[in-house]
N, C-alpha and C positions, 0 to 999 in steps of 0.2 A: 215758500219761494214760488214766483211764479214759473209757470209751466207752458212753453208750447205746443199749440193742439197737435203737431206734429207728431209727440208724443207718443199718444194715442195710438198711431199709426206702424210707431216702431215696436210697442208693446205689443197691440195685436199678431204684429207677424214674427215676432222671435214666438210667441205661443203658438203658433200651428205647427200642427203636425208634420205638416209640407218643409223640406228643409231646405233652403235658399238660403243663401249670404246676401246681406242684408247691407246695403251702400247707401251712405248720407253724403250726401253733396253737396258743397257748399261753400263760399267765400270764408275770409276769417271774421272772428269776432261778431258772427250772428249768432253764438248759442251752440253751437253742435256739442262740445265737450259736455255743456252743461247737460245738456238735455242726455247724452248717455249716459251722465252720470245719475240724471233724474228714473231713467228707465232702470238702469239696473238695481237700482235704491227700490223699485213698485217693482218689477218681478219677482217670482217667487221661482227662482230656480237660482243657484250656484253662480259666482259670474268674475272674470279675471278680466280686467281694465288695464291695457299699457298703453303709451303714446310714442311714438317715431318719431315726433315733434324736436327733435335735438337741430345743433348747429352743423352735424357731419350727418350724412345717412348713415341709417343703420342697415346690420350685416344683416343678410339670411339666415346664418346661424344663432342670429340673435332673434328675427322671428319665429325660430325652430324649437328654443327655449322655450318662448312663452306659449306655442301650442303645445309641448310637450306638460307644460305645468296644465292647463286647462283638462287633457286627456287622466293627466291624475285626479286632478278634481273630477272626474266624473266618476273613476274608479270609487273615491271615496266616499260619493255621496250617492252613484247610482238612480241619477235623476239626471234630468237634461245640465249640460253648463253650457252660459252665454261667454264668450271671447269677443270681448270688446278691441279694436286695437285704433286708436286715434293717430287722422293724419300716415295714415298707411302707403302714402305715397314714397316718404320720407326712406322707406327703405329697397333696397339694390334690387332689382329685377323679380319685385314684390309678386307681380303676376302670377309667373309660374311655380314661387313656391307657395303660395295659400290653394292655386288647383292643387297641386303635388298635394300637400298638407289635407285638402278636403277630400279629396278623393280616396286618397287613405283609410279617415273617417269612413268615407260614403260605403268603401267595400267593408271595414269594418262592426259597419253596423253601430258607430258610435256616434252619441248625439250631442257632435259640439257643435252648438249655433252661434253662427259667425258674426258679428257686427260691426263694421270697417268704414271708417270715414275718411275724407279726404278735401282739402281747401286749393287744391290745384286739377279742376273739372275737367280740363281739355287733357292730363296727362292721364286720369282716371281712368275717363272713359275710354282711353286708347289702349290702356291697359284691361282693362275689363275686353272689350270686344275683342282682343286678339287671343287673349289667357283662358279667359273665365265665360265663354259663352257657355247659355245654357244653365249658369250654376248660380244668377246672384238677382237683385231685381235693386233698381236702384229710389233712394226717397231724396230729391232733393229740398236743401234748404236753402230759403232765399234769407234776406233782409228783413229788420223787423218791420211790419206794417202799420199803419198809424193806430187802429184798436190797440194792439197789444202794448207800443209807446204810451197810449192813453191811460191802459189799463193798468201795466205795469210801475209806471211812474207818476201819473196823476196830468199828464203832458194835454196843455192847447193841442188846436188844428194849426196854428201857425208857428208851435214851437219845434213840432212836429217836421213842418214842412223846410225851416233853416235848419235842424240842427243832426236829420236823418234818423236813422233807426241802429245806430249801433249801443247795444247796452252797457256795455261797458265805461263808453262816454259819459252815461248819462248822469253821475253824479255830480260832473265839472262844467254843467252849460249854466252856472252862474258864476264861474269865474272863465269868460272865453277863450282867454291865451292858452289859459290850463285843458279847456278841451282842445285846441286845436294843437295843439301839441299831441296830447293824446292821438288825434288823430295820423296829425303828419308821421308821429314816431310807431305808435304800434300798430295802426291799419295800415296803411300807404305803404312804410318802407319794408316792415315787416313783412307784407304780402310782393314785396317787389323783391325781395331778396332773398328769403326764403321759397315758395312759391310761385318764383318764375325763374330769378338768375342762377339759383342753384341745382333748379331741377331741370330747366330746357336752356338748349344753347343760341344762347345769346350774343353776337359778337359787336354790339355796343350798345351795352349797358346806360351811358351815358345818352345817350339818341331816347333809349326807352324810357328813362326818365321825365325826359325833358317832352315826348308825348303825353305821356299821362296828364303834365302839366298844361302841355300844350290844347289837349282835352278837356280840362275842368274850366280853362280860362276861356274856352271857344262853347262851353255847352250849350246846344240848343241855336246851334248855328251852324252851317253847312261849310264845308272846308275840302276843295279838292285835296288828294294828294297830292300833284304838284305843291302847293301853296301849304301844307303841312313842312314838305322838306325845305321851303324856301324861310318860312317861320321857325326852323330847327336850326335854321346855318348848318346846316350837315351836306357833307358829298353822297350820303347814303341814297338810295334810289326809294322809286314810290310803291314795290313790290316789297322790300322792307319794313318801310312804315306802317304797310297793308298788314304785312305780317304782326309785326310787334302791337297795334291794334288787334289782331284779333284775342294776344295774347291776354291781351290785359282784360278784352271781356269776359275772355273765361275766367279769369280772375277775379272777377266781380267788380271790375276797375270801371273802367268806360268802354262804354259802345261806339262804333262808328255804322248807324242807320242807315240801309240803304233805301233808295226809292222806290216806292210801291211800283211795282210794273206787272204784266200778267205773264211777261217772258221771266223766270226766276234768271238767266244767264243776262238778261238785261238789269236787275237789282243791284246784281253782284259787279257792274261795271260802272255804275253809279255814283255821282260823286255822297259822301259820306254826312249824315246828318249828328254831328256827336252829341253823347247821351250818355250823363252818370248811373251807376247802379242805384247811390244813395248824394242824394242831397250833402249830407257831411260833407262828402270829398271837394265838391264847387265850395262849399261856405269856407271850409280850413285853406286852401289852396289860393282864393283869391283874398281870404282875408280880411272882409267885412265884416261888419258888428254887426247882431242882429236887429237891434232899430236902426241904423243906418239903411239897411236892405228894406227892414218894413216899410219904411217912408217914403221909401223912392219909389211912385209906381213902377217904374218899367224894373229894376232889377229885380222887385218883389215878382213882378207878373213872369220873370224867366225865373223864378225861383218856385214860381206854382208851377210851374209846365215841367222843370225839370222834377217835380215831386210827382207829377200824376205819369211821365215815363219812366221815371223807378220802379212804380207802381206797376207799368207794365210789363217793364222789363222781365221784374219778379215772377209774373204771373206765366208769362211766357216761358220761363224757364220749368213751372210746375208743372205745365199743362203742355210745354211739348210746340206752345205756338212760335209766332213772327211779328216783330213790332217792326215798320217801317213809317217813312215820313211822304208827303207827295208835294208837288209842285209842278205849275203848269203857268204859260199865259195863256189871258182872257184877255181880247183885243188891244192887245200890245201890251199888258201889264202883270208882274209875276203874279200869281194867287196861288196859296199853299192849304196844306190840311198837314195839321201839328202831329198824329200821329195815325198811322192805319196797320190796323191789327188782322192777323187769322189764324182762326182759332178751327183744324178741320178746314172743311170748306167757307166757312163764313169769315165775309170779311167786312171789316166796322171803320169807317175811317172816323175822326174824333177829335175835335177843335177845341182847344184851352180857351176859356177866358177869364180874367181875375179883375177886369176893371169896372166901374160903377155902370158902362154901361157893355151891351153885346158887340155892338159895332158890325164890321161886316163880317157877314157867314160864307159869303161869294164861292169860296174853298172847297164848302161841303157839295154844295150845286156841280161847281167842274165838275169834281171826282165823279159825282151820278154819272151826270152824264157823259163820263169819257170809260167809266164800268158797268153803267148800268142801274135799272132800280133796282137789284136781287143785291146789292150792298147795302149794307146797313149805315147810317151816320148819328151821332152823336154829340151832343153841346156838353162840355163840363164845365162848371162855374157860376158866372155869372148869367143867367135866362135859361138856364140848362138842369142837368143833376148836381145837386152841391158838393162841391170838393170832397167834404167827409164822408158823405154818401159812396162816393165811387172810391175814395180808398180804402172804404173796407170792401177785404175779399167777398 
């Protein structure tokens, strides 16, 4: 079975000595079940795996069972036990009873290592910094990346690039209805309903819908908020939208990009540059065939630009950075740069191109010179670094 290097990383630190709880972060449907299931199959220590993952949350005293069964297991075997618990959001004011529960441990001098994952990032992490500082260190997981689709299933660069990185899909992108189904049903709604409507309060559900959609259909195209709520038919306001956007990024949904600027409070009032996590969501949501899309240059060429900002997006998340987009005029006329990143202090701004020839770079030029030469730029494509090139990490 294939294996994410990610792995590796969860393996190593349930083995040290150092005892941290141990958070996987991550959208649905990229692996995490799998992959704990793959780690505690390769450690050699004792290990009790539950899931949260039901249609109601679960009680506290139902997570008190299952550490209590773990501390047995360690009675019995006198060796470290892993406590696996999946989708740990899924239960009531999770927070405080896993410090309560660790801390326990920690005076006790008993070595349950904790490993807790969770598909709802923004509720996580809230809970983490307010519970559990101090006590946990987090590994996120992003999206599968085009190596591992290659590697894993034998996949092109450009089967890659329509049809995303979700593996579960991947057995059905030769019958397309049947993947997009897959998609619409068990990524999309799955993660809208479980994952956002059940776990944060949402007072129209339907509005949130119809952004996400509104998002896949607009990706790779700048859309004030004004003009979102106008495209929604909704009374809902553009502090709403804003919100329900942001929800859905954490979600691994779409991004709404702000514009590079050096003031961050200037970014953040910006009109919005939307941006899928995975390619999938734009291919199932608007509906096109995959040779349809290959043949037509311009929807192929926003079907590369939304694959190399997945690509970022992902990476961004691993590393802690900022993907944003820029735009400016140049003697009366808009010139853009498709995506600008920072990563620390360095920032790279970075032009898509997918057609036979480069055309104009004009974008990259602005940007210097409205930040400076100490930024870095970038061509991906065509006269530049080759798509496959730059999507592997």
């Amino acid at each position: 079975m294939f294996e994410r290097p990610i792995n590796r990383q969860i393996l190593a630190r349930l083995r040290e000595p150092r005892r941290l709880i141990q958070v996987i972060l991550g959208p649905r449907q990229v692996g995490k079940t799998t992959s704990i299931r793959q780690v505690l199959e390769a450690i050699d220590y004792p290990s009790h795996y539950v899931t949260a993952d039901t249609a109601t949350l679960q009680s506290a005293a139902w997570l008190d069972e299952q550490w209590t069964r773990a501390r047995q297991m360690l009675s019995d075997s006198r060796r470290p036990v892993v406590l696996a618990v999946d989708e740990v959001q899924k239960i009531s004011n999770w927070p405080s009873w896993v410090k309560r529960l660790w801390d326990e441990d920690s005076y006790a001098g008993r070595d349950v290592r904790v490993l807790l994952s969770g598909s709802s990032p923004l509720l996580m992490q809230q809970g983490l910094a307010e519970s559990l500082a101090g006590r946990f260190e987090t590994l996120p997981m992003t999206h599968w990346a085009w190596p591992e689709c290659r590697d894993a299933f034998g996949w092109d660069l450009d089967t890659f690039i329509f049809f995303g990185g979700y593996p579960g899909a991947a057995p059905f992108i030769d019958d397309i209805e049947r993947w997009r189904a897959y998609i619409l049903d068990s990524v999309i709604e799955t993660t809208l309903s479980r994952d956002i409507l059940l776990m944060t309060r949402v007072d129209k559900p339907a509005l949130l819908r119809r952004l996400f959609h509104l998002a896949c259909e607009y990706a790779g195209r700048e859309l004030t908020f004004e003009k979102m709520v106008g495209q929604l038919h909704d009374a809902g306001n553009t502090t709403t939208v804003a919100h329900y956007l942001d929800l859905l990024d954490a979600a691994g949904l779409v991004a709404g990009l702000q514009k590079y600027a050096g003031d961050a409070s200037r970014r953040r009032r910006s009109t919005p540059k939307l941006a899928a996590h995975n390619t999938a969501l734009v291919s199932a949501v608007t509906g096109r065939s995959f040779s349809g899309t290959r043949s037509d240059p311009a929807a192929w060429g926003r079907c590369v630009e939304a694959a190399v900002g997945a690509h970022l997006l992902a990476r961004a998340r691993r590393e802690r950075g900022g993907v944003y987009y820029w735009r400016t005029k140049v003697r009366g006329s808009d010139v853009e740069v498709d995506y600008v990143t920072l990563r620390g202090a360095q920032v790279t701004a970075i032009e898509v191109k997918s057609g036979a020839t480069v055309g104009s770079l004009e974008g990259l030029g602005a940007f210097r010179s409205a930040f400076g030469s100490s930024v870095a730029t970038q061509l991906v494509g065509t006269g530049g670094v080759p798509i496959d090139e730059f999507l592997s990490p």
